[in-house]
C-alpha positions in Angstrom: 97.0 90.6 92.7 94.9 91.6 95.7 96.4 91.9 99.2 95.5 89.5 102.2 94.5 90.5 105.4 97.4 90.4 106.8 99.5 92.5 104.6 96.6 94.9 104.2 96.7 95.5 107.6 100.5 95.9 107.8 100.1 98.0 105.2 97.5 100.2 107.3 99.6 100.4 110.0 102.3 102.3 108.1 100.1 104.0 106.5 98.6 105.4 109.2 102.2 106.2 110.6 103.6 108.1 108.0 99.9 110.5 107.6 100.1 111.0 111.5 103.8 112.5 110.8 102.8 113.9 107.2 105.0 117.0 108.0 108.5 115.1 110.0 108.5 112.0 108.4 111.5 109.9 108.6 112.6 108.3 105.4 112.5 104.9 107.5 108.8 105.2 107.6 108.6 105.6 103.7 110.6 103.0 103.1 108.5 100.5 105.2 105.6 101.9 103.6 106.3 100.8 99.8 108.0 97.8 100.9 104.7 96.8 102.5 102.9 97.3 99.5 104.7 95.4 97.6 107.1 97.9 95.8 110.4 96.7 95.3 113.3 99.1 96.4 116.2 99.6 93.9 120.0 101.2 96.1 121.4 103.3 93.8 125.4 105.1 95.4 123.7 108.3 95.0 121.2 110.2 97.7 118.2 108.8 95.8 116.5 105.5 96.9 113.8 103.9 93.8 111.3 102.1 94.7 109.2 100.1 91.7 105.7 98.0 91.7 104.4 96.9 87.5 104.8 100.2 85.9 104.8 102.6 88.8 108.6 104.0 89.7 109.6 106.3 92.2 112.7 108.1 93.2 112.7 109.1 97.0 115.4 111.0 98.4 117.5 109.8 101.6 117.1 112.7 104.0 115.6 113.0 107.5 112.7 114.2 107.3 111.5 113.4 103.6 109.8 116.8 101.9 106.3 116.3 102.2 105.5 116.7 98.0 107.8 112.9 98.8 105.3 112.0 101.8 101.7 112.7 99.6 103.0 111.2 96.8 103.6 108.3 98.5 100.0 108.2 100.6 98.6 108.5 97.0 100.7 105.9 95.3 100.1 103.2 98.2 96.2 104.2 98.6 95.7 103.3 95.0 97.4 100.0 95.4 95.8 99.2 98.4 92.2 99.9 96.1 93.9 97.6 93.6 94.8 99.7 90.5 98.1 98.3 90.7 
């Protein structure tokens, strides 16, 4: 399922965000960023947030800022949803 304009560009915007603070990212920003491309986000009780989109899961942990192996890996998973392997 391809994204409209409008939740591409949402999508962009967060995007966009969480590059520009690549190295002090707030787990916030992460947060909005899968949720805006469609991944699902699972609460667990323990430090770890997962988010899910088909067969894609990730666990990011909830800490201020987020490691940035956690901010790449999420500019890579979103990019290749927004290019609709996903």
């Amino acid at each position: 399922m391809r994204m409209g304009l409008v939740e591409s560009k949402r999508v962009q915007r967060h995007l966009d965000r969480v590059i520009s603070t690549r190295k002090n990212c707030a787990f916030e920003d992460i947060e909005a960023l899968y949720l805006a491309a469609g991944f699902t986000e699972r609460k667990t009780s323990g430090s770890h947030v997962i988010f899910k989109k088909g067969t894609i899961t990730v666990s990011v942990p909830r800490r201020k800022p987020v490691k940035e192996t956690y901010v790449e890996q999420a500019i890579e998973l979103v990019v290749q949803a927004l290019e609709g392997f996903n």
